[in-house]
N, C-alpha and C positions, 0 to 999 in steps of 0.2 A: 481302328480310328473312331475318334467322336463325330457326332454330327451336328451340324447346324439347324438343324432343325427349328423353324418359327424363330430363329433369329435373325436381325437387321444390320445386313450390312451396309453401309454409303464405302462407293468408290469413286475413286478419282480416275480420269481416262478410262471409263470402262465402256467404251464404244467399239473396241477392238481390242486385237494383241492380248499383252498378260492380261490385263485389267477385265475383258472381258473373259479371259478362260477362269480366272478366278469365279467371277461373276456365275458362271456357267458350273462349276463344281458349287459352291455351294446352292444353286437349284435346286441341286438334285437331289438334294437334300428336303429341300422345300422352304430353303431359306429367303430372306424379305430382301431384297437387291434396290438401293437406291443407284443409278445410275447417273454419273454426275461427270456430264460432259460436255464440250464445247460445241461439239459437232450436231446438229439437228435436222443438217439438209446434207443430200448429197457429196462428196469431198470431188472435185476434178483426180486427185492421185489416191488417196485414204479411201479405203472401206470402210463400211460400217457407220451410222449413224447411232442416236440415242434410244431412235424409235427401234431400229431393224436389231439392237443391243435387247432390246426390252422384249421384242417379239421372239427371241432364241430363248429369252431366261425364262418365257412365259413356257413355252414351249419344252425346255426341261425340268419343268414342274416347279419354278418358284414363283415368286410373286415380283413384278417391276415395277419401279415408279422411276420414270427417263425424266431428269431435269438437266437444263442449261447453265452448268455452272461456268464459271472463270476462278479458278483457285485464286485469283490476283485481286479479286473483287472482292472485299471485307463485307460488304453490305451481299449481295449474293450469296454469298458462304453461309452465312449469318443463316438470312433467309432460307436458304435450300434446307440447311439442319432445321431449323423448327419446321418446314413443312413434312420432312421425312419421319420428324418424330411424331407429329400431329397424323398425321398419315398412317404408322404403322403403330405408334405408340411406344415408341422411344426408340433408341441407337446403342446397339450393343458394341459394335466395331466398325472401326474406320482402317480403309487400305488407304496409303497415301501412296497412289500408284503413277498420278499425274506427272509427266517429265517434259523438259524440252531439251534439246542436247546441240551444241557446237563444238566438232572436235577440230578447232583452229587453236592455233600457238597466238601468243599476246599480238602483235601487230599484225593479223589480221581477224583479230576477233571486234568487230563492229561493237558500241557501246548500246546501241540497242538490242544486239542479239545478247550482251554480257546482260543486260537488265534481265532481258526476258528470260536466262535459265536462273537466277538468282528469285525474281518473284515467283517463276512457278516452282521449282524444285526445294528451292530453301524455305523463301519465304511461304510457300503455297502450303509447304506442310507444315511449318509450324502454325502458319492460321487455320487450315484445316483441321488441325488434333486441336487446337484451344478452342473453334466453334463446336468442337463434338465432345468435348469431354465432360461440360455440363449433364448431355443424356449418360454419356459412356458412365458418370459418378453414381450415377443410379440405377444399373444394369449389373446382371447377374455374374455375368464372367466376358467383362470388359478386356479387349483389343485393341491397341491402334499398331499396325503392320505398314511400316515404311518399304518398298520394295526398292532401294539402299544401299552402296556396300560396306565391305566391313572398314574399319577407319586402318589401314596399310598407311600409312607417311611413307612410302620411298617416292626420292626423286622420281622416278621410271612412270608412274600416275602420274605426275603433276606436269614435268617440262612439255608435252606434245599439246597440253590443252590445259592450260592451267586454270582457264574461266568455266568451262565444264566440272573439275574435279572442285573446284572449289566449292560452285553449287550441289552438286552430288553429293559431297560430303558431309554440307549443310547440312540435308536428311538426314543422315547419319547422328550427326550432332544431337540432332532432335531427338534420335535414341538413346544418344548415352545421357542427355540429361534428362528426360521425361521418363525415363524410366527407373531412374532415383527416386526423383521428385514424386510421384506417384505410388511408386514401392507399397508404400504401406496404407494407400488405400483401394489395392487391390486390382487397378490398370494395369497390365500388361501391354509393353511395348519394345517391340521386336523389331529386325530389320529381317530382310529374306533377299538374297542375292542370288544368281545363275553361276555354276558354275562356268558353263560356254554360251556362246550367243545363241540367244534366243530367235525362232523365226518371226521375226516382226516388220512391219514396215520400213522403223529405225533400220533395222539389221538390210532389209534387202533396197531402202532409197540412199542409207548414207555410209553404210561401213563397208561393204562389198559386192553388193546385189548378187544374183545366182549362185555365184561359189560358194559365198560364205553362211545363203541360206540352204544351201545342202549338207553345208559340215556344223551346223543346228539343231537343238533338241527345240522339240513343239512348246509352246506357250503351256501346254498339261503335265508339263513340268513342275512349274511353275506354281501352278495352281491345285495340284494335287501337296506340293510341300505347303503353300499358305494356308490350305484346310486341316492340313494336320499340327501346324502353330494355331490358329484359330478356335479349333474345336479341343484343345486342352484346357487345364485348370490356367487361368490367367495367375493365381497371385504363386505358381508354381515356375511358372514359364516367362522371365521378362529382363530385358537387357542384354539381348543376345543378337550376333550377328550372325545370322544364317546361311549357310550356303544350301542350294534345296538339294541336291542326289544327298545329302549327307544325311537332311532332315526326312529325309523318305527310307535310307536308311534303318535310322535308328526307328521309322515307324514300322520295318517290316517288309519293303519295300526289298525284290529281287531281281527283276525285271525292268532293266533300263533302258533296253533296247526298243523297248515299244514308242518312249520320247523320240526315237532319232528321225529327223527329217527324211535321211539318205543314210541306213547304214554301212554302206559301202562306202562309205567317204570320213576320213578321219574329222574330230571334232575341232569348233576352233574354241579357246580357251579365253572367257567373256575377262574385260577388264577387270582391274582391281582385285582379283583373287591374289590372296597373300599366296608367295611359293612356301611357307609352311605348312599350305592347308591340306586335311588327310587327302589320300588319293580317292578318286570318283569310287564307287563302291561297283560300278559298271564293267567298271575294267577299260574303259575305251581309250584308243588314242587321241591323242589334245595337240593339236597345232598352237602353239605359245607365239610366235612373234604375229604380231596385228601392225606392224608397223610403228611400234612404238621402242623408244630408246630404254637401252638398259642401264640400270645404274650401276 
């Protein structure tokens, strides 16, 4: 694999979960980690702050700079990108890793929770990649990596939460067209999905707590496939929807067992995977129903 090395990445949600293990692979690298998150003071339920984020990535040898952002905030956004480029002297890549998620069906999906995953998920990245891409147009081997999935249309995604997938997909959106649009001058923009649930917060406060985070691969999942889209040739690699065992894979990648939560316990199989997608290269087994209807 390539390295990140003396590169600048800004993340979204990187106070914990994927955003922070991403964060944390490339360190170690010795890469420049903007940390751009909501959280600065202790969480009642959430781990992790921006500072206790910043003191990990110092600590596996990259460089931090913890800001307060609101993806929702144009003026914020704004600002945090020029201090980060002022700061490390420009932005080579952007993760749009920031998310918020309701898995309610339409009448009982509140229109403030419908706001809030539409401004952070949808709108938050496409404001986010348009404040960054001014630096990104003048960097060497420019990234923006939506963590996304791949655009599936069957009913089966949509009827359980249709105010979720719609913002979700938004992301998505953001890949298939920004990565046209950009094409030729040399951005790279990618999506990276999980194959099964990932152990996170989400995963153990809203979709199953303990079970589901035992039949979980780790967050370094995650963040070992987005260093390996990241640290390739950008104008080689763009407009693709990623699932990461696939992309660890074809990097080389043999040993999957080492992601597993609990391997003793079969995997649960994350939404939004097409059933056409190749099989895990892992070999493991995949619990498929989450409670969601089939089409």
């Amino acid at each position: 694999m390539g390295t990140l090395s003396g590169k600048t990445l800004f993340i979204t949600g990187a106070s914990r979960g994927i955003g922070l293990a991403i964060a944390l692979r490339a360190a170690r690298d010795g890469a420049n980690i903007v940390i751009a998150a909501k959280t600065d003071k202790p969480h009642k339920v959430l781990e992790g702050t921006i500072h206790t984020a910043a003191g990990e990535v110092e600590k596996a040898g990259g460089h931090a700079l913890p800001l307060v952002v609101d993806v929702r905030d144009e003026d914020k956004v704004v600002a945090a990108m020029a201090q980060a480029a002022e700061h490390f002297g420009g932005i080579d890549i952007m993760v749009n890793n920031a998310s918020a998620i309701s898995l309610t069906g339409t009448l009982e999906t509140k229109m403030r929770r419908y706001d809030l995953m539409h401004q952070v998920n949808a709108r938050g990245t496409f404001l986010c990649s348009q404040a960054a891409l001014p630096y990104l147009l003048k960097a060497d081997n420019p990234h923006i990596l939506n963590i996304s999935p791949p655009l599936d249309m069957k009913p089966r995604w949509f009827g359980p939460h249709v105010a979720y997938t719609m913002a979700k997909y938004g992301m998505s959106l953001c890949v298939l067209g920004m990565a046209e649009e950009f094409r030729g001058k040399g951005v790279a923009v990618n999506a990276l999905w999980p194959r099964s649930t990932i152990a996170t917060a989400a995963v153990n406060n809203l979709l199953g707590g303990d079970t589901m985070m035992q039949g979980s691969r780790t967050p370094e999942i995650m963040a070992d496939a987005a260093h390996a889209i990241l640290s390739s040739p950008s104008r080689e690699r763009t407009g693709n929807f990623f699932i990461d065992d696939l992309v660890l894979r074809d990097a080389g990648v043999t040993d999957f067992e080492k992601y597993r939560v609990n391997p003793s316990k079969d995997l649960f199989m994350d939404f939004f995977v097409p059933e056409d997608t190749e099989d895990s290269p892992g070999g493991e087994r995949f619990i498929t129903d989450l409670g969601m209807s089939k089409d």
